[in-house]
Wavefront OBJ file of the C-alpha trace (Angstrom):
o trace
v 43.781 -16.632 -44.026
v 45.829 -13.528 -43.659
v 42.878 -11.047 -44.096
v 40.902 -13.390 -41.215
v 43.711 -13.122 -39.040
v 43.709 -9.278 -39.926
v 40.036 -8.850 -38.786
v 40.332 -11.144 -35.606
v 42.996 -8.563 -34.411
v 41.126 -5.935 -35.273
v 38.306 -6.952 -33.379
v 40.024 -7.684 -30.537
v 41.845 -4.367 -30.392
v 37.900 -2.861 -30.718
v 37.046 -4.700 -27.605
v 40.316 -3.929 -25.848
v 39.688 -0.314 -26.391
v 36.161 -0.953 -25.249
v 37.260 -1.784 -21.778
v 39.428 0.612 -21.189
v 36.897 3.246 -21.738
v 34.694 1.694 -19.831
v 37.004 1.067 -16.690
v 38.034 4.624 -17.594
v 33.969 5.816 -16.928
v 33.725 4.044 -14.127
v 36.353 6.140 -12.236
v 34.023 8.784 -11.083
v 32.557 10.695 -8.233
v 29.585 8.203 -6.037
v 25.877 8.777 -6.889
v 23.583 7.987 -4.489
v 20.179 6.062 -4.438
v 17.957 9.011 -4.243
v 19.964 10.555 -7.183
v 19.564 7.089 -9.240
v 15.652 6.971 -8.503
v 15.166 10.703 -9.309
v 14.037 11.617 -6.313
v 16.729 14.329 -6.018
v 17.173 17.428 -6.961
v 19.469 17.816 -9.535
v 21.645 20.486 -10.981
v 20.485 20.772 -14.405
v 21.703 22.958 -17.537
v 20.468 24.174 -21.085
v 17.035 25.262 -22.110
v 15.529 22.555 -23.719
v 18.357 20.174 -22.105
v 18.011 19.775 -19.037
v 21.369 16.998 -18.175
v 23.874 17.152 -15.960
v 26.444 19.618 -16.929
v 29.323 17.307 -18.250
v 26.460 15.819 -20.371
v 25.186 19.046 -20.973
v 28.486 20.553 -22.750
v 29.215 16.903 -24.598
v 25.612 16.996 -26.653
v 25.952 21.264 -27.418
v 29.166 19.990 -29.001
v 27.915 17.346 -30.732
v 24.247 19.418 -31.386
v 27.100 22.104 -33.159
v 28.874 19.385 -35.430
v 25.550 17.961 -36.412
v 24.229 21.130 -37.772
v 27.231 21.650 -39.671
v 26.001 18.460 -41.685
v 22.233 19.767 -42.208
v 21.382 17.677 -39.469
v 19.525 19.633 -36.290
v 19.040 17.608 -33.339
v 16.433 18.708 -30.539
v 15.720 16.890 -27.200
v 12.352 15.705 -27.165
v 12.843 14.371 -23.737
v 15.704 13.973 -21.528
v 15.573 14.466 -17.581
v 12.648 13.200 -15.524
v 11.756 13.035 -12.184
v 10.675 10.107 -10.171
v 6.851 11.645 -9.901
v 6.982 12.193 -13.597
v 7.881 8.967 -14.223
v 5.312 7.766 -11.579
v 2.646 9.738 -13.550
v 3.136 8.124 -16.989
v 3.327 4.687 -15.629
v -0.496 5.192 -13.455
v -1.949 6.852 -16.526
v -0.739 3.997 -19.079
v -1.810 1.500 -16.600
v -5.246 3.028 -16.183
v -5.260 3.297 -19.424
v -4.801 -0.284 -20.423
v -6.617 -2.004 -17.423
v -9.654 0.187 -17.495
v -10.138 1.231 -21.292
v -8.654 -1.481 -22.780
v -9.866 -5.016 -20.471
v -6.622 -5.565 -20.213
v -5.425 -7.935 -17.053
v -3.013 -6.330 -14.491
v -0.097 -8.129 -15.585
v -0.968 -8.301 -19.524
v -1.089 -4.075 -18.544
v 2.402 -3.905 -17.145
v 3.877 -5.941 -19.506
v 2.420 -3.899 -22.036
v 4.122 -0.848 -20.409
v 7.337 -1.951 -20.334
v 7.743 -2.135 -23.961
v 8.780 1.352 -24.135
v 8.298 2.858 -20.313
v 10.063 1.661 -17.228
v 8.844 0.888 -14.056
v 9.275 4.728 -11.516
v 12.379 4.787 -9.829
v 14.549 2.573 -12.730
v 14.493 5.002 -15.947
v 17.930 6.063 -17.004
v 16.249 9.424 -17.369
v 16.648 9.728 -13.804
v 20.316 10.300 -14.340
v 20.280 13.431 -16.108
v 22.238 11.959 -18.519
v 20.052 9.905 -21.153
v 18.385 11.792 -24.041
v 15.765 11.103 -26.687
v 16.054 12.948 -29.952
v 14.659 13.795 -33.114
v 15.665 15.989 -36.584
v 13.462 19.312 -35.544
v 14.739 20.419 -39.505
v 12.345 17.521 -40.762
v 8.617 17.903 -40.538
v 6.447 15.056 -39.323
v 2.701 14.258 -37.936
v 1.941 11.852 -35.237
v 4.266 10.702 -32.783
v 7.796 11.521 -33.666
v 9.340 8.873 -31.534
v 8.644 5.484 -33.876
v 11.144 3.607 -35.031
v 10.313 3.643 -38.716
v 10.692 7.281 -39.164
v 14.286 6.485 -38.441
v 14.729 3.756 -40.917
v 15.736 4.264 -44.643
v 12.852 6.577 -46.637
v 12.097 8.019 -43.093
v 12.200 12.013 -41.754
v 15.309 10.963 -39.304
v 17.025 8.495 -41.282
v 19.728 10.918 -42.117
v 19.852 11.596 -38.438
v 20.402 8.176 -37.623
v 23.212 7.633 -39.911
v 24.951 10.400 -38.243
v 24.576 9.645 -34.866
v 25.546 5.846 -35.839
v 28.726 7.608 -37.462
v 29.319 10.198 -34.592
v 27.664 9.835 -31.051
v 30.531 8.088 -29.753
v 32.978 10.593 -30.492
v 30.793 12.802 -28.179
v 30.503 10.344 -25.461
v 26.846 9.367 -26.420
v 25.810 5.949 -27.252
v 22.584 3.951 -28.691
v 21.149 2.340 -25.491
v 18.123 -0.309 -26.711
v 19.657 -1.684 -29.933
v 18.132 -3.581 -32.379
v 19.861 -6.550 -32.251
v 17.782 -9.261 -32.365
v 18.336 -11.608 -28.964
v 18.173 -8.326 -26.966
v 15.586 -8.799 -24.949
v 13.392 -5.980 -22.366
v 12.604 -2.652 -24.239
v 11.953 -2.833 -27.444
v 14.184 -1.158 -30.080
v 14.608 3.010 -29.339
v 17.040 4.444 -32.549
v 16.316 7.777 -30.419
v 17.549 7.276 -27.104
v 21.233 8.014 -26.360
v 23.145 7.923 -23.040
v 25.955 9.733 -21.933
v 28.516 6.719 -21.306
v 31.047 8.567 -19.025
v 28.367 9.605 -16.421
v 25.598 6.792 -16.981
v 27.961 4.186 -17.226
v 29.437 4.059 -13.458
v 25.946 5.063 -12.581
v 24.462 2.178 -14.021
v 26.803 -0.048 -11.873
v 26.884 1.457 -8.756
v 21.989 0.724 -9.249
v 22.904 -2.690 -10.094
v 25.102 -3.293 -6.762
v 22.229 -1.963 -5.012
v 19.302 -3.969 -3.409
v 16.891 -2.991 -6.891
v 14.505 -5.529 -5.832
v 13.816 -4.142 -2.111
v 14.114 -0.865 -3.471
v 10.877 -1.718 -5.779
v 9.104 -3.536 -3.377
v 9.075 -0.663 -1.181
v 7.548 1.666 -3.303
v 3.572 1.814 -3.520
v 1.905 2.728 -6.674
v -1.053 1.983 -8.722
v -0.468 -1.749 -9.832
v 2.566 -1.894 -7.732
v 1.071 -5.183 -5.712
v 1.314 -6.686 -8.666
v 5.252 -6.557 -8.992
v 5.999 -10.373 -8.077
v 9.768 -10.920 -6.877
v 9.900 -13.262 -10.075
v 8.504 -10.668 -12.253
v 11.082 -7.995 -11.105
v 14.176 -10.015 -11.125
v 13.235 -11.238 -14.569
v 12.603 -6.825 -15.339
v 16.083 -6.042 -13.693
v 17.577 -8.866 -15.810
v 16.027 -8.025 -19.285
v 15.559 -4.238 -19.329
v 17.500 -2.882 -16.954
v 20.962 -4.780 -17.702
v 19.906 -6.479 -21.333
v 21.380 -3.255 -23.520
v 24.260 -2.013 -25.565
v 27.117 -3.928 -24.508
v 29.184 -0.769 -24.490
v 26.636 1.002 -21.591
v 27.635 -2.293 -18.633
l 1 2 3 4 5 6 7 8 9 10 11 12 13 14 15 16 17 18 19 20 21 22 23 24 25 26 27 28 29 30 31 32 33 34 35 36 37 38 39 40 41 42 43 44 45 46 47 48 49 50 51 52 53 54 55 56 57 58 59 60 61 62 63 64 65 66 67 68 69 70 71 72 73 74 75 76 77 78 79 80 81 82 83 84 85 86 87 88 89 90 91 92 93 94 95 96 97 98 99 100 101 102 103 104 105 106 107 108 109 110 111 112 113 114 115 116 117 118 119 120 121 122 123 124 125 126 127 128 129 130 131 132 133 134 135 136 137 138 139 140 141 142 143 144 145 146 147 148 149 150 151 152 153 154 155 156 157 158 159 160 161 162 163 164 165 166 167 168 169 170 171 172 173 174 175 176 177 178 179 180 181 182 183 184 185 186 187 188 189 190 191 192 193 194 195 196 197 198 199 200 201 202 203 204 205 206 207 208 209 210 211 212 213 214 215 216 217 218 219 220 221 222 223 224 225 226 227 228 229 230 231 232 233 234 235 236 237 238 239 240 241 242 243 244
């Protein structure tokens, strides 16, 4: 009984702490629409970084602590443009719809298994960062979830980041818990919580529906209201509890 009572408080100290932090992020400077979409030009820092420059200094500490454990973490992606993101969605699309038979909607669903819909990626933000072990040599794509699991090249990345992202300010983003719905699991991408975090809810007070409708790209008129409220709902907002 006692050692239940002991882990309730616990627990409810964790999540106490939790929202503090969070209430503490959310304290920051305005970001505006075109900054959120990535249709602005942002001030970017480090070679091979590329994220904002609180971000910036936050992962070059935690890149430093990391290799002090054998462990050497390189960005294999972090900011990107609206028109980048544009580009990957049309050629995926294409792609699926024109190679593969695939029906417009069976395409875009497809899509948004891992890739977001232009003008809603959280690499946008200049904050968000997807990362592998550079020290550990792989073929094929490097960014598949079972090269992060036990036996894998990045597992003993993964532990570490589990055991020390957050002191660093950087947190999982698409977890793999299992009635998270919208992008599937990603044990690579990490978001800078003090920056992405009141960025993330000054989007979602926004009109992200009429924003989307207002855009016009390849398999665009295919975006139903219903389809986009039920994207803004499951892979937009549906992530680590710790990033709302």
């Amino acid at each position: 009984m006692l050692r239940r009572s002991f882990i309730l408080k616990i627990n409810l100290i964790i999540i106490l702490v939790l929202t503090m932090q969070t209430t503490a992020w959310s304290q920051t400077a305005e970001f505006d629409i075109p900054e959120l979409m990535g249709k602005a030009e942002l001030e970017l820092y480090g070679e091979g970084i590329n994220l904002r420059k609180e971000a910036h200094d936050a992962f070059v500490e935690m890149k430093k602590a990391a290799y002090q454990d054998g462990i050497s973490i390189e960005i294999v992606s972090s900011y990107r443009s609206f028109d980048r993101q544009l580009a990957i969605f049309e050629r995926k699309y294409l792609q699926y719809t024109e190679d593969d038979g695939m029906e417009p909607l069976q395409a875009i669903d497809k899509i948004i298994e891992y890739s977001t819909i232009p003008g809603t990626s959280r690499h946008h933000w200049g904050t968000d960062i997807d990362i592998i072990d550079s020290s550990k040599k792989t073929e094929g794509d490097v960014l598949v979830p079972s090269k992060f699991e036990e036996g894998g090249p990045y597992a003993d990345l993964k532990a570490w980041m589990d055991e020390h992202a957050r002191e660093y300010g950087f947190y999982l983003v698409y977890t793999n818990e299992p009635k998270r719905r919208g992008f599937k699991y990603e044990p690579w991408h990490y978001s800078y919580a003090p920056l992405s975090v009141p960025m993330l809810e000054i989007f979602r007070k926004k009109n992200i529906l009429q924003l989307l409708v207002e855009e016009d790209f390849i398999g665009s008129e295919f975006l139903t209201t219903g389809f986009i409220k039920t994207y803004i709902r499951d892979n937009i907002l549906d992530i680590n509890r710790v990033l709302l």
